[in-house]
C-alpha positions in Angstrom: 5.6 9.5 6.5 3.6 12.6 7.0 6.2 14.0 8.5 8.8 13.7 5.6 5.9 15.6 3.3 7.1 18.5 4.9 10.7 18.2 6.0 12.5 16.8 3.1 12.8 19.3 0.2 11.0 18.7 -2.7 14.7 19.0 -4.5 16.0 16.6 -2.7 17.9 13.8 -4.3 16.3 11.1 -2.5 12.6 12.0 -2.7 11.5 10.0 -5.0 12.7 6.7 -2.7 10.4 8.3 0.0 7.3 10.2 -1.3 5.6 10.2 -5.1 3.9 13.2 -5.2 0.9 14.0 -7.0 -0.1 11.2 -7.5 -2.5 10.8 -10.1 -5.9 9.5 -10.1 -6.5 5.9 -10.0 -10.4 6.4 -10.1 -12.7 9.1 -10.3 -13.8 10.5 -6.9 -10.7 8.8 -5.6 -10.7 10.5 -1.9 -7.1 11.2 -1.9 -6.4 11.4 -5.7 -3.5 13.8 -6.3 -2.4 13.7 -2.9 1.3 12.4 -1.9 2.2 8.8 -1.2 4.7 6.9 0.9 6.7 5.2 -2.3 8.7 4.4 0.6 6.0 1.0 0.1 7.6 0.5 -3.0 11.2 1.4 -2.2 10.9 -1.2 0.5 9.1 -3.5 -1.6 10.4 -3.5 -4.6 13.8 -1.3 -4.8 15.0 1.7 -5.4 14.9 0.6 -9.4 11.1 0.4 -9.2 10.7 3.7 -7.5 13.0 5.5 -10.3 10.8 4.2 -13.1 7.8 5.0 -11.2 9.1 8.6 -10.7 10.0 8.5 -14.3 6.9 6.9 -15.8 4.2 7.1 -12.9 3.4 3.9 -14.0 3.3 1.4 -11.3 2.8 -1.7 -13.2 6.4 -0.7 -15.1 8.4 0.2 -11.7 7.2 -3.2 -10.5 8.8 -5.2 -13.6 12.0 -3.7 -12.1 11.6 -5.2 -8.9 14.2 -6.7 -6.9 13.0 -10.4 -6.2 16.0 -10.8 -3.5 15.2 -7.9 -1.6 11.8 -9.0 1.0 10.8 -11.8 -0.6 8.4 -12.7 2.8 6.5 -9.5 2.4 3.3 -9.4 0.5 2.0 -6.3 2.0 3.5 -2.9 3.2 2.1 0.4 4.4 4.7 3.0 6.2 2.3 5.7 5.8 -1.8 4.3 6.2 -4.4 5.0 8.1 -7.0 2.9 9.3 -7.4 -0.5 11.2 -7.0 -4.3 10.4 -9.6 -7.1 11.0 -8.8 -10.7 11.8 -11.0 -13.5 11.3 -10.1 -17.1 12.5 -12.0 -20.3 11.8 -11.1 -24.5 12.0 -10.1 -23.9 8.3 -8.5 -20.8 7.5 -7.1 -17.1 8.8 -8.0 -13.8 7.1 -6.9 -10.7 8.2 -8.2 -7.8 6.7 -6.9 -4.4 6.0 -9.0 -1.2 5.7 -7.0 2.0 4.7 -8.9 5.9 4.6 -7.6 8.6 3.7 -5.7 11.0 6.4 -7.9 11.7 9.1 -7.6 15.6 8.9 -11.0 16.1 10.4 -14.3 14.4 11.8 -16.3 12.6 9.6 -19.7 12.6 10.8 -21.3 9.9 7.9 -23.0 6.8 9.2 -20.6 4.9 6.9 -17.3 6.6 8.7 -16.6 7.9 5.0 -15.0 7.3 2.3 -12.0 4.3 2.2 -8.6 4.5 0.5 -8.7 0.6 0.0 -9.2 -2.6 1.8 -7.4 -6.1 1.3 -7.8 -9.3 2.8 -4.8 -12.0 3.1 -6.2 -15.2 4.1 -4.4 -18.5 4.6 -6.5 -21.6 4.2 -5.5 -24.7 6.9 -2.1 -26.4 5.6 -0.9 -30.2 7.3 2.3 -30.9 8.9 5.4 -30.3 6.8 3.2 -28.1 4.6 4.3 -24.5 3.5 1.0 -21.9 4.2 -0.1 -20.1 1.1 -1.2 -16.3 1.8 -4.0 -15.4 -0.8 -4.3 -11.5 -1.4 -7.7 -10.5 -2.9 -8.2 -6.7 -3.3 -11.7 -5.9 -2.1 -12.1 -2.0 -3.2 -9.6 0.5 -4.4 -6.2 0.6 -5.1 -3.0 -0.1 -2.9 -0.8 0.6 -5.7 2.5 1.3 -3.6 2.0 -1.2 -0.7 1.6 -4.4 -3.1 
């Protein structure tokens, strides 16, 4: 995804499928507030309806009402363009796995926290019986995947 930053023209017809650029703020002190994001998430998400409006509004909330329920309905989750790592945690009763996103690793970060964090979620699937569907819970634990949900 970083890649297409810088290759594909910022006139080019199709942009707006790939990349949403300056992104607004979600939050104050957001670590990469204003920077550009893969609305490839979205496109592959949601459709290339939902990444129009966005591009048109910037208002994610509105480009998901235009979402195309046919297109991956067994996706809950998608990130073409983070960084960071997942955890998994496995018990007699439930899965979780955890995903921790920070912001592009451009340099060292010498903090005894590892800095800051871009977001983390947590899908978790309690124990289901025989014949039973599993039902993934989503629970956003800081910030805000706006273009991967």
């Amino acid at each position: 995804m970083e890649s297409l930053e810088h290759k594909l023209p910022a006139d080019h017809p199709l942009r707006a499928l790939y990349l949403a650029d300056g992104v607004a703020k979600a939050a104050p002190n957001t670590p990469d507030a204003g920077a550009t994001k893969p609305a490839v998430n979205m496109l592959l998400r949601h459709g290339v309806r939902s990444c129009l409006e966005y591009q048109r509004t910037r208002d994610v909330k509105q480009a998901r009402k235009l979402s195309n329920p046919d297109l991956s309905p067994h996706l809950s989750f998608l990130d073409m363009g983070g960084h960071g790592y997942a955890t998994v945690r496995v018990s007699s009763v439930s899965f979780e796995s955890e995903f921790v996103c920070i912001p592009r690793p451009l340099e060292r970060i010498e903090r005894p926290d590892g800095g800051p964090l871009s977001y983390r979620v947590v899908h978790r699937a309690q124990l289901w019986a025989k014949g039973e569907r599993p039902r993934l819970e989503q629970i956003v634990l800081e910030g805000n995947p706006e273009f991967s949900l």
